[in-house]
VMD Tcl script that draws the C-alpha trace (Angstrom):
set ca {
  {114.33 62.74 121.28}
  {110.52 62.96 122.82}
  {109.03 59.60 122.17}
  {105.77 59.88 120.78}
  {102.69 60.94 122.08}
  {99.66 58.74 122.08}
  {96.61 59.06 120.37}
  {93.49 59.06 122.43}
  {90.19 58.48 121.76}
  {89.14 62.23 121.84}
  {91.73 62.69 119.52}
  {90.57 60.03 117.26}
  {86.79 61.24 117.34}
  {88.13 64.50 115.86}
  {89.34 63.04 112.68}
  {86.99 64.20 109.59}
  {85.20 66.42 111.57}
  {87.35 69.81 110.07}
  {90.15 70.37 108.23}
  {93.10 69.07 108.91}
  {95.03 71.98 109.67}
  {92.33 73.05 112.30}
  {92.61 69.58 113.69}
  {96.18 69.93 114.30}
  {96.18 73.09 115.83}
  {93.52 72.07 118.50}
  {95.35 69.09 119.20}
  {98.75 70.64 119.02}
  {100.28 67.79 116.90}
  {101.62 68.38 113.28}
  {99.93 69.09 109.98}
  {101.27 65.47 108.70}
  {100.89 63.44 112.00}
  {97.04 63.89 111.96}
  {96.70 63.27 107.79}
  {99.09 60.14 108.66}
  {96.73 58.99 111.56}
  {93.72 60.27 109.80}
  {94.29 57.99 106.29}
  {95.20 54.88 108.53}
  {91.81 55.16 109.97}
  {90.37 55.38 106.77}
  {88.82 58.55 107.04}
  {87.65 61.04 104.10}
  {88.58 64.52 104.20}
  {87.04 66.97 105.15}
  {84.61 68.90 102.38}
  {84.05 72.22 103.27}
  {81.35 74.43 101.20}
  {83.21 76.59 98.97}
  {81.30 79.61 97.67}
  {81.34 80.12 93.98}
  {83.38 83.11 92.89}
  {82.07 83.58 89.10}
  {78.55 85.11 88.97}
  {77.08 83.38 86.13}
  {74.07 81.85 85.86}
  {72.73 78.84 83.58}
  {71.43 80.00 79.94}
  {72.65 79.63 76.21}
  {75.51 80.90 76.89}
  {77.03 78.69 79.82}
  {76.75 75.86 77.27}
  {79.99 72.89 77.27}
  {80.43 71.48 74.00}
  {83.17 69.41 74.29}
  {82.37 68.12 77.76}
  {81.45 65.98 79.50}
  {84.34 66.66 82.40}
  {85.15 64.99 84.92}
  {86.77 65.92 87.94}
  {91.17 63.92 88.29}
  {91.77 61.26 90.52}
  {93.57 62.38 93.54}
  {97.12 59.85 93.96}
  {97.45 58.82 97.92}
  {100.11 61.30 98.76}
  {97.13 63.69 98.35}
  {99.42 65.84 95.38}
  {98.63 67.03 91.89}
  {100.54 68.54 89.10}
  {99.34 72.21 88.66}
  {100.08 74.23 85.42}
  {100.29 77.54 87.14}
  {102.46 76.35 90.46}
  {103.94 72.88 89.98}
  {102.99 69.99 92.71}
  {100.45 71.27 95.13}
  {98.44 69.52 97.81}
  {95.00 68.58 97.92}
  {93.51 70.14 100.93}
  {89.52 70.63 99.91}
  {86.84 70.95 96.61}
  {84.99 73.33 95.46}
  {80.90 73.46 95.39}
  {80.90 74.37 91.53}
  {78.07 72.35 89.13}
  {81.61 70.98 87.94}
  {83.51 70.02 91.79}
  {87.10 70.95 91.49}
  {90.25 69.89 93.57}
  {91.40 72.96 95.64}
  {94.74 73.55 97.25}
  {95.95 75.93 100.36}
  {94.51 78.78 98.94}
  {91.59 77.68 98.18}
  {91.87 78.21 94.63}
  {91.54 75.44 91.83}
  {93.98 73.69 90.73}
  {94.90 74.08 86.88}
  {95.30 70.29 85.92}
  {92.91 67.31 84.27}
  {90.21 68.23 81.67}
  {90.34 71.43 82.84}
  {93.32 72.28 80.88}
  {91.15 71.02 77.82}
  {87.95 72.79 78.76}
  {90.16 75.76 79.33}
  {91.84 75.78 75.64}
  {88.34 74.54 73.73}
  {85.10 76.17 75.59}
  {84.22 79.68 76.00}
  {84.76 82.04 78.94}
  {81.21 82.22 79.85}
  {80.81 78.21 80.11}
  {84.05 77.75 82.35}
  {83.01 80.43 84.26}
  {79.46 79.39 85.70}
  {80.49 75.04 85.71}
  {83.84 76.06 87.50}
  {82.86 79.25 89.86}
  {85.47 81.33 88.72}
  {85.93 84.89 87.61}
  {86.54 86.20 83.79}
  {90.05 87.36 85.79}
  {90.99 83.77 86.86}
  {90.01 82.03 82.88}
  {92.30 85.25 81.63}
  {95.01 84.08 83.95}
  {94.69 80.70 82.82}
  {94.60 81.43 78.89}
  {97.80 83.61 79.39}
  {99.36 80.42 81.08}
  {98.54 77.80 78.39}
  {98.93 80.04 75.26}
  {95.26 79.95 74.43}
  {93.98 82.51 72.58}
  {90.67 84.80 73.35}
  {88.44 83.11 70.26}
  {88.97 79.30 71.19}
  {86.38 76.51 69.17}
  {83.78 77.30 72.13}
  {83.30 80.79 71.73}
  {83.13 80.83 67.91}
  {80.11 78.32 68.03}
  {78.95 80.46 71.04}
  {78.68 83.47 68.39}
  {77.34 81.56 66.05}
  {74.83 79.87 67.96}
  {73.63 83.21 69.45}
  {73.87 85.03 66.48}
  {71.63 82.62 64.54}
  {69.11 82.35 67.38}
  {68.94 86.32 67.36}
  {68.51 86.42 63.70}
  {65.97 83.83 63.43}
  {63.83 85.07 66.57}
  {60.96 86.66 64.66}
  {59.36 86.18 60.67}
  {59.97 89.87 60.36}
  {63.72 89.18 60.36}
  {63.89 86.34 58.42}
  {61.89 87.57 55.84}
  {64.66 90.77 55.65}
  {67.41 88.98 55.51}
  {65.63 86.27 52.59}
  {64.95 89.89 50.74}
  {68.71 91.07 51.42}
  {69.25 87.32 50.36}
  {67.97 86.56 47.52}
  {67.74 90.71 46.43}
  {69.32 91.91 42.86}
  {72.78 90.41 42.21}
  {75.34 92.81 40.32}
  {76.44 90.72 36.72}
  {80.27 91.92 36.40}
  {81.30 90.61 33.36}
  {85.25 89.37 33.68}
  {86.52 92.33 32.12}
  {84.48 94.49 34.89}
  {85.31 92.80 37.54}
  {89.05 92.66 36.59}
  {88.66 96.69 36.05}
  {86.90 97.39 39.87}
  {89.18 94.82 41.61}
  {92.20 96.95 40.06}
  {90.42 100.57 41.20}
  {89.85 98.92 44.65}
  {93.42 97.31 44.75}
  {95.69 100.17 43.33}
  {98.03 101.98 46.08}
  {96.31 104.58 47.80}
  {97.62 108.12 48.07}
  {98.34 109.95 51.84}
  {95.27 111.91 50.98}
  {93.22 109.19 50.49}
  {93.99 107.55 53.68}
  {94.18 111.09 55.56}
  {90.52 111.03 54.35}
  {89.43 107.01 55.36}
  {91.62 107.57 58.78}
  {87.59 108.31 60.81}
  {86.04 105.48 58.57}
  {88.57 102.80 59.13}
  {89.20 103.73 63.15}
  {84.82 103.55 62.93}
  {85.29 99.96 61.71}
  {87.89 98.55 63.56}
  {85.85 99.65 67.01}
  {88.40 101.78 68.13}
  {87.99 105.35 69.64}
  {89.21 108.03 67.67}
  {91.86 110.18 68.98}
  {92.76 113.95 68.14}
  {96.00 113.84 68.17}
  {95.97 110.95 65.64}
  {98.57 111.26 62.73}
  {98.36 109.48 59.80}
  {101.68 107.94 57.99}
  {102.50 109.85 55.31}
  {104.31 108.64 51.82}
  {107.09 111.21 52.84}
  {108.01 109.87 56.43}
  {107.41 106.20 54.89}
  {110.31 106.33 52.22}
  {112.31 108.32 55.14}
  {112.21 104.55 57.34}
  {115.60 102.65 56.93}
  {117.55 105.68 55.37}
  {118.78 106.18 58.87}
  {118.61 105.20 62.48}
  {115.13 105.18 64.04}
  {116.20 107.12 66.66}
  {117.19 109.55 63.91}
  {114.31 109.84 61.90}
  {112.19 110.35 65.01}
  {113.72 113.22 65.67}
  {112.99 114.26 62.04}
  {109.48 113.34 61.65}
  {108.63 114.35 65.06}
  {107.42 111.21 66.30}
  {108.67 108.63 68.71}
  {111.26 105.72 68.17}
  {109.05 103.25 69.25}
  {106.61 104.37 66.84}
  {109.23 104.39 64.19}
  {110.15 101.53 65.09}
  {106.99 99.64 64.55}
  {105.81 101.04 61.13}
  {109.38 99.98 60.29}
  {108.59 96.51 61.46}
  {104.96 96.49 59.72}
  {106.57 97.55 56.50}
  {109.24 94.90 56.84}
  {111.83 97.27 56.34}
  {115.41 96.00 57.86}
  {116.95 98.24 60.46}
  {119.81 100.23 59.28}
  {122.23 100.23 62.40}
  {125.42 101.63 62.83}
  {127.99 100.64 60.95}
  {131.07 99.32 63.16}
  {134.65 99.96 62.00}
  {137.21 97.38 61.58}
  {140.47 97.82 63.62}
  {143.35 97.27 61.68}
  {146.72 96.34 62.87}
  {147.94 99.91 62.59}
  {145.22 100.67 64.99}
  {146.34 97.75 67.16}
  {150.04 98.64 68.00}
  {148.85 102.45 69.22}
  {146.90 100.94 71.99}
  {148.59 100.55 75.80}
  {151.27 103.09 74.14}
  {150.03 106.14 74.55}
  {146.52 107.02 76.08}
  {143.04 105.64 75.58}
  {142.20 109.51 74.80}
  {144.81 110.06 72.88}
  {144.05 106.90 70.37}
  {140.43 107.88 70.48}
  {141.60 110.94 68.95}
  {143.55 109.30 66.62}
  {141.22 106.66 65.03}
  {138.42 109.22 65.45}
  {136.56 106.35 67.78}
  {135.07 106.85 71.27}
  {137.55 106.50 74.49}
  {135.72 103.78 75.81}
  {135.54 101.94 72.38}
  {139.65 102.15 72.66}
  {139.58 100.57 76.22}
  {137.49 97.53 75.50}
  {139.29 97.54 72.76}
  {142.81 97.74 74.52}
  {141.22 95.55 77.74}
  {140.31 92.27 74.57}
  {143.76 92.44 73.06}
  {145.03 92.27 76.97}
  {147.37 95.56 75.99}
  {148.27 97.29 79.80}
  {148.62 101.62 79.44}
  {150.74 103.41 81.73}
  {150.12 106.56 82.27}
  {153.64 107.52 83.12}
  {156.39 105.74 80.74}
  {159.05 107.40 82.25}
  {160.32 108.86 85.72}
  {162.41 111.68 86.92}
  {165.35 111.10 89.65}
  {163.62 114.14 90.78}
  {160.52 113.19 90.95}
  {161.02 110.15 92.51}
  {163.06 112.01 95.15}
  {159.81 113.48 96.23}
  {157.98 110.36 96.81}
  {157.23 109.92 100.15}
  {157.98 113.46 101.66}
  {154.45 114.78 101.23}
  {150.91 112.75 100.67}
  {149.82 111.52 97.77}
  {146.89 113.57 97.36}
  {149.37 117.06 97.84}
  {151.71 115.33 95.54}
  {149.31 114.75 92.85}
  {148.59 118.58 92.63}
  {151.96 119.78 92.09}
  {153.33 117.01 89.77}
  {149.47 117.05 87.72}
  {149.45 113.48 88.01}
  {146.77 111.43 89.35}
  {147.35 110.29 93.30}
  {146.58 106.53 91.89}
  {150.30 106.54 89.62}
  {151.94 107.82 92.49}
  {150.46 105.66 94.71}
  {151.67 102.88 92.66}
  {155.15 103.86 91.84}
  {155.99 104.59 95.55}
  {154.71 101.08 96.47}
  {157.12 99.97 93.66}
  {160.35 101.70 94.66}
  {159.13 100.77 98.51}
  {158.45 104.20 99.92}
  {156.62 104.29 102.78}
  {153.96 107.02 102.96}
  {154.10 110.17 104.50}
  {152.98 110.71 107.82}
  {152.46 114.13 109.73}
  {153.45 113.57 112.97}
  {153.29 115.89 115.66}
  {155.62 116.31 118.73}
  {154.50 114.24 121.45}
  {153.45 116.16 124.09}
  {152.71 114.74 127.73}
  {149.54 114.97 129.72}
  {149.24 117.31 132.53}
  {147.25 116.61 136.22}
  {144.80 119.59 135.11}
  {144.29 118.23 131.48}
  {143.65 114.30 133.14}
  {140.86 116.09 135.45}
  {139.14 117.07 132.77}
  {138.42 114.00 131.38}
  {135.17 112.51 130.88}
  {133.90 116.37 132.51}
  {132.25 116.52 128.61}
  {132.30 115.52 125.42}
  {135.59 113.64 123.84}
  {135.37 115.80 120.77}
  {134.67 119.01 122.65}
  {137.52 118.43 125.15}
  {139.85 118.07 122.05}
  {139.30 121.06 120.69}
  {139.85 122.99 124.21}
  {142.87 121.05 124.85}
  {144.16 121.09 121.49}
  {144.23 117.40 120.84}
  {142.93 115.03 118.22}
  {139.86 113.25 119.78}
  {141.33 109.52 119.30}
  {144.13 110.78 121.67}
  {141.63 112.32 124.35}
  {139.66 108.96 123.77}
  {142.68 106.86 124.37}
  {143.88 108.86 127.76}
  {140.36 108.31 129.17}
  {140.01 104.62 128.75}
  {144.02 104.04 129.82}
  {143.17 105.65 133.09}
  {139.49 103.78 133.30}
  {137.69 106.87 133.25}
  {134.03 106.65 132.04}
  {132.91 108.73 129.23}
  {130.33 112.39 129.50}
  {127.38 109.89 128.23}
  {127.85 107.19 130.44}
  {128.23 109.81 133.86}
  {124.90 111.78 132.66}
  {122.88 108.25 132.10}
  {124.25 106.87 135.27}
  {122.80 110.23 137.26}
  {119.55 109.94 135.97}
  {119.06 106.43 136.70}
  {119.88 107.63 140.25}
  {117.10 109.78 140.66}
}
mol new
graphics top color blue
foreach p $ca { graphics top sphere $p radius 0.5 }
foreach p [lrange $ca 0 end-1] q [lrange $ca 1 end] { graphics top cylinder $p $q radius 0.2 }
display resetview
């Protein structure tokens, strides 16, 4: 173990003067040997002026009001609790109106009042006292569940709207008229009759005809290809699949799907059947396909069927003397194409009765003088193929008599020139 190195004077002087990272690297010690040192000495860190990100500047609509905020305390391990990334490190603060702890990054840290002034004030406000983008106060509604119309922006509207409305005597004076203008005397039979004539169900030609108005009103551009729900495909929803009445209607599932969901129709699935015991005792007696067949299900319904009741199928009951006699004397594979059985089964009964497997083995034949000469002269599997040989045996001749191979000879030539 390296005892530790000194610190010098130089050293010390350095302390506070940048960051501490920078520090450490010019001094070549560690990242928490100079925050140690630099704490003992009771020295601040570092404030570096951070830019500010969000391009707002102070007006109406920048306005806190449910402030003031105040920036946390920071603990001595120099950590806070973040709501986007857990326990980060203090390592600088921003140069907002509002200064903010920032970690490695350089980003703020999501903790304090700022979770408050987050879910209360409007985007505009936390934007210009906080330097950060629209992007960033997205990111951090998304993270606390806030929604886009918190307390702050609703008295934003209304602030702005009322200042805009009350700018000049010309306006006020038209909305007074607008105001104070005729009123319509319903008596409470009239009113009963219009709120039934604007209340009654609405035929598809109706709101075929209001489809441009309403899209108009809601802001939303209007589309050509645009269909409107008709009484016909509603009554079709829940009579069948939604996959199924997509295909009918012409229209996607997911689209099914959610005027099914709007309408709070339940989904009408498909209906499972029940295995009964009958059903039970066919399975791991005869095949999967052929019990598909016979309880009109699907062949993989039968095996997880079969695989839950822990029922084994074998696909051969039975075995021949005489085909057992020909385990063994050919491969598996050949086997499998005359007996029209698959090579698994056979596989599995040979292992059973012990058979070994069949091998084709040729003669042995001995090297000549002229075949050993021409070893290593080229290629291992183009030497087999002259000589007649498999290429593990041509292989296995070279390296027994410590020849080296057509690669190594050609790379050991050039390396010579």
């Amino acid at each position: 173990m390296k005892p530790d190195r000194p610190w010098t004077k130089k050293d010390l002087r350095l302390l506070g003067t940048n960051s501490d990272l920078h520090i450490a690297t010019a001094i070549r010690r560690s990242l928490l040997a100079v925050k140690t040192m630099r704490e003992k000495q009771g020295i601040a860190i570092f404030h570096i002026p951070t830019p500010r990100v969000g391009n707002r500047v102070k007006d109406a609509t920048t306005q806190l009001f449910y402030g003031p905020y105040k920036a946390p305390l920071i603990p001595k391990d120099g950590f806070l609790s973040c709501e986007l990334r857990g326990k980060v490190e203090v390592r600088d603060w921003s140069s907002a109106p509002i200064p903010w702890p920032l970690r490695a990054t350089r980003s703020l840290i999501l903790c304090g009042d700022l979770i408050q002034a987050v879910k209360k004030e409007s985007r505009p406000a936390i934007e210009y006292h906080w330097g950060v983008s629209s992007a960033i106060v997205r990111r951090w509604r998304r993270a606390l569940g806030v929604p886009a119309i918190t307390e702050g922006t609703a008295r934003l509207k209304s602030y702005i709207s009322k200042r805009n409305l009350n700018s000049t005597s010309r306006l006020r004076d038209y909305f007074s008229f607008v105001k104070t203008g005729r009123k319509m005397n319903y008596t409470p039979e009239g009113k009963a009759r219009m709120l039934a004539v604007v209340r009654r169900p609405k035929s598809s030609k109706w709101r075929k005809s209001m489809a441009k108005y309403f899209a108009r009103m809601r802001g939303k551009a209007l589309r050509p290809g645009l269909r409107v729900w008709t009484d016909k495909e509603q009554k079709l929803i829940g009579t069948l699949p939604d996959r199924k009445v997509a295909e009918i209607i012409g229209r996607t599932t997911w689209a099914v799907r959610a005027r099914r969901n709007l309408l709070k129709i339940p989904y009408l699935g498909i209906v499972r059947k029940s295995w009964n015991a009958k059903q039970d005792r066919l399975l791991g007696k005869i095949s999967d396909e052929e019990a598909a067949r016979r309880t009109g299900r699907t062949s993989s319904a039968v095996a997880i069927r079969r695989r839950k009741l822990g029922a084994l199928f074998r696909r051969r009951s039975s075995w021949t003397p005489d085909q057992d006699r020909l385990l063994g004397t050919k491969t598996d594979i050949a086997l499998s194409q005359i007996l029209k059985i698959h090579r698994s089964v056979i596989r599995r009964r040979r292992l059973q009765l012990k058979i070994p497997p069949f091998e084709e083995r040729t003669a042995f034949r001995p090297w000549s003088a002229s075949e050993d000469s021409l070893l290593g002269t080229a290629p291992d599997p183009q030497l087999a193929k002259v000589l007649g040989r498999t290429r593990a045996s041509v292989q296995m001749r070279r390296l027994q008599l410590h020849l080296p191979s057509f690669r190594e000879q050609t790379l050991a030539g050039r390396s010579a020139r």
